[in-house]
C-alpha positions in Angstrom: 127.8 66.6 378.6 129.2 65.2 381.8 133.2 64.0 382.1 132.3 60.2 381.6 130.3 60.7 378.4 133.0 63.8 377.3 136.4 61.3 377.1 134.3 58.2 375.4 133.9 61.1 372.5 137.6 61.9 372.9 138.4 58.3 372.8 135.5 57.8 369.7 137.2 60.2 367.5 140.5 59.2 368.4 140.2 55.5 368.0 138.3 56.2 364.9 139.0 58.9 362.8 142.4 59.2 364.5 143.6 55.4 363.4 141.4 54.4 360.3 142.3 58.1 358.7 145.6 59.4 359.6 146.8 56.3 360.6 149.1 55.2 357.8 150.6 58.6 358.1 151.7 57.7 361.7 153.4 54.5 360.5 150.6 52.3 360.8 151.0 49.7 357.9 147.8 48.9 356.2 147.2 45.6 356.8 146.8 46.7 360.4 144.4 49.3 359.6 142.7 46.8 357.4 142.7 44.7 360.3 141.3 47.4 362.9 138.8 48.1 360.6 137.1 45.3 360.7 137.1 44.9 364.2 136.2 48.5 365.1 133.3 47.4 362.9 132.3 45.0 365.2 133.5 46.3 369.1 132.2 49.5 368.4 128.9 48.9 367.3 127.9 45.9 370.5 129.1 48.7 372.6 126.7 50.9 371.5 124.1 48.3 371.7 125.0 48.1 375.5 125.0 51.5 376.1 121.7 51.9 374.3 120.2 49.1 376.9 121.8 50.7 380.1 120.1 54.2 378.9 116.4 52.2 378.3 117.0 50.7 382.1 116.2 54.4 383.0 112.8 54.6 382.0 109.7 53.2 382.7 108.4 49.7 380.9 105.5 51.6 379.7 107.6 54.7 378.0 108.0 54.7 374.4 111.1 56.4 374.9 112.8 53.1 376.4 111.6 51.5 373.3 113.3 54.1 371.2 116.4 53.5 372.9 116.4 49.3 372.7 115.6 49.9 368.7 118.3 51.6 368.4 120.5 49.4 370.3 119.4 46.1 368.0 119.9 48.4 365.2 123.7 48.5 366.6 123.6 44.7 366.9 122.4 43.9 364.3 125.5 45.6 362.2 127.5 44.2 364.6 126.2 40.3 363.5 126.2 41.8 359.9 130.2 42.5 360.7 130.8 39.4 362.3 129.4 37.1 359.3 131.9 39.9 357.1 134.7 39.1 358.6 134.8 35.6 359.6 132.3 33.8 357.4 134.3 35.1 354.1 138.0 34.7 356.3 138.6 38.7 355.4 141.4 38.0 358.4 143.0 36.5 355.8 145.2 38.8 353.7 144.7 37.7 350.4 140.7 37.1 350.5 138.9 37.8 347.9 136.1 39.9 348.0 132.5 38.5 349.2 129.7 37.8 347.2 127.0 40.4 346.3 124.3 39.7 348.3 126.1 37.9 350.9 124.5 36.4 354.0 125.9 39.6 356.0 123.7 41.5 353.8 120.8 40.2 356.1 121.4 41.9 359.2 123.1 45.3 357.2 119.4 46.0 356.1 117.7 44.9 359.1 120.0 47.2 361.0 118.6 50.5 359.8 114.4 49.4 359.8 115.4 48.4 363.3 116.8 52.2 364.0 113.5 53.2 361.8 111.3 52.2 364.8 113.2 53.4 367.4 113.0 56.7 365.8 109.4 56.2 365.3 108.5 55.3 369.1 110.5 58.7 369.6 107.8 60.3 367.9 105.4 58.4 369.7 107.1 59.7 373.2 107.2 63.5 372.0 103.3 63.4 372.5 102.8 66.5 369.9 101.4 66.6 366.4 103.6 66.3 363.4 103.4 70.1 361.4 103.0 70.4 358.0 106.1 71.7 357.2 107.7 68.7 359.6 105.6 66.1 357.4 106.8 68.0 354.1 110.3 67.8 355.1 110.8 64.2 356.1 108.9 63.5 352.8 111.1 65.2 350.9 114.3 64.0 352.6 113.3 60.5 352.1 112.2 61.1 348.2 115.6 62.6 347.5 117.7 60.5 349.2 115.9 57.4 347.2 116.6 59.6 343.9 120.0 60.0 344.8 120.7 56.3 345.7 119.1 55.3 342.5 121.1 57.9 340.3 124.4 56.4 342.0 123.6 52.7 341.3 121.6 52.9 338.1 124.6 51.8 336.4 125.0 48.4 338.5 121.0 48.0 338.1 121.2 48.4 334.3 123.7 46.1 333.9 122.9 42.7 332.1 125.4 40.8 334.8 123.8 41.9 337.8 121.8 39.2 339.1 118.3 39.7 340.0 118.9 38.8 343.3 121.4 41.6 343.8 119.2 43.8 342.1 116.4 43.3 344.9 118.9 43.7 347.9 120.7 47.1 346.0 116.8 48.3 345.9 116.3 47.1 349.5 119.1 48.8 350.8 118.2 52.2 348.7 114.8 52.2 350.2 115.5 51.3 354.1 118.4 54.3 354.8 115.8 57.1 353.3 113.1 55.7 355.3 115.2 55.9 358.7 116.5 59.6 357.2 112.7 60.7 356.6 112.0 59.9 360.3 115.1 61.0 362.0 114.0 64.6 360.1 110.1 63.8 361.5 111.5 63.1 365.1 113.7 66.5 364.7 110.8 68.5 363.9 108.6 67.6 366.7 111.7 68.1 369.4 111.6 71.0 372.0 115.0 72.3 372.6 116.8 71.1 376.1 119.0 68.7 378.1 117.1 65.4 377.0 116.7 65.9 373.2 121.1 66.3 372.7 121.5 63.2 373.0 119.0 62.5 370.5 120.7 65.2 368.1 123.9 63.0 368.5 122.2 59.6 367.0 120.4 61.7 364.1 123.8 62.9 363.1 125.2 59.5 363.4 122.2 57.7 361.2 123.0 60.5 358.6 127.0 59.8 358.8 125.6 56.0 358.3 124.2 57.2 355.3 126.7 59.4 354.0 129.4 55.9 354.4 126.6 53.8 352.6 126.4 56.1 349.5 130.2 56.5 349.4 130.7 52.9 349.7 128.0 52.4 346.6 130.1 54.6 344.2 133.6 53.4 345.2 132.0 49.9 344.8 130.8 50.7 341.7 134.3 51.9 340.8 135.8 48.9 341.9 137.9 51.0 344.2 136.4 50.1 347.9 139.2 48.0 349.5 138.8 47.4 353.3 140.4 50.0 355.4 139.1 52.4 352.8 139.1 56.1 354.3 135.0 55.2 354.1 135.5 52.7 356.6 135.8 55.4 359.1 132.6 56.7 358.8 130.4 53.4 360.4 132.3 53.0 363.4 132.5 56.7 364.2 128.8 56.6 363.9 127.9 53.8 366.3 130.9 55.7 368.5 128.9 58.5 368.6 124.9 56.4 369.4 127.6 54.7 372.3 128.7 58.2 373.7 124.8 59.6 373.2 123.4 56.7 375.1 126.1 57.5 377.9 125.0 61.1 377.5 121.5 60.3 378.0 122.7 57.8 380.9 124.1 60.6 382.8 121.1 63.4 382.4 118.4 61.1 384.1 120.7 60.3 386.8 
């Protein structure tokens, strides 16, 4: 990892994990970390988008891999919009906002954001040039299975109930279907990567998808439990995520120099 991409991850987990989870033990009152949070949600994940279209400039039109990395970069976006619809269509700048809809029209872009991702990870593939093993095929099966399981078991209780709408019913399904899906092929792109310079970078935005997923799931329960408020210690998990696709597009930026 080169200097330039090595202090954007200092400043990543600093401006991340550093304010949205210690920061109220620094003085930092929580309306301001509410606040930051909702614009960290937005910054950080165009910058990633931009850094995932500077590292696609490097390659040639025809290369999948330049495809891979513009996927990704909408994906970024397109949380980024989702964020931006949040915030300001449902005034959450305003302290005493209430909470907004389930499905709101943010909901749109949130689930476009990881089928976008999905098929950058699948032109990955596509650029690896090998065959998928067995055991490769097998395990991004099974990853996606039991992440669906899992997702289902944690909002069963919100799809059973009488007063969910049917409508919010269809986008809790939605959104319990895409984030496996982009899991089973992050695993599926894993298995068919050689060891070597180019492929860290890559390692960096499969560990970021899965952080996305990780925040999703939390969010889901503490939803649930009617104890998600925003600048929720799960708010740090989203933009530390699309901090660390910004620093791995850098990272990427800097090997094919």
């Amino acid at each position: 990892m080169g200097i330039y991409s090595f202090l954007a991850l200092f400043v990543v987990i600093v401006s991340t994990v550093g304010v949205l989870f210690f920061g109220q033990n620094f003085g930092l009152t929580p309306e301001f970390v509410k606040q930051y949070s909702n614009f960290s949600m937005i910054v950080i994940p165009f910058l990633a988008f931009v850094a995932c279209l500077m590292s696609a400039s490097k390659y040639d039109r025809a290369d999948e891999t330049k495809t891979a990395w513009i996927f990704v970069g909408l994906g970024s976006l397109s949380f980024c919009i989702a964020q931006v619809i949040f915030v300001f269509v449902y005034g959450q700048l305003d302290p005493n906002a209430s909470t907004p809809p389930f499905p709101a029209w943010s909901d749109i872009f949130y689930l476009l954001s990881p089928l976008l991702m999905t098929y950058g990870l699948y032109n990955l593939r596509k650029s690896l040039r090998g065959v998928v093993s067995g055991l490769g095929s097998f395990l991004a099966i099974f990853v996606a299975v039991a992440a669906v399981i899992f997702a289902l078991i944690v909002q069963w209780s919100s799809l059973v109930n009488p007063d969910t709408s049917s409508l919010a019913i269809v986008v809790t399904v939605l959104y319990e279907l895409f984030d496996p899906i982009m899991l089973g092929f992050s695993v599926l792109a894993l298995s068919m990567m050689l060891g070597g310079l180019v492929s860290r970078p890559w390692w960096m935005i499969i560990f970021a998808l899965v952080i996305i997923y990780v925040g999703n799931i939390i969010f889901n329960i503490t939803n649930i439990n009617e104890t998600y408020y925003i600048g929720h210690l799960v708010d740090v998990t989203w933009p530390l995520a699309f901090g660390l696709i910004f620093v791995a597009a850098l990272w990427n930026r800097e090997i094919l120099r």
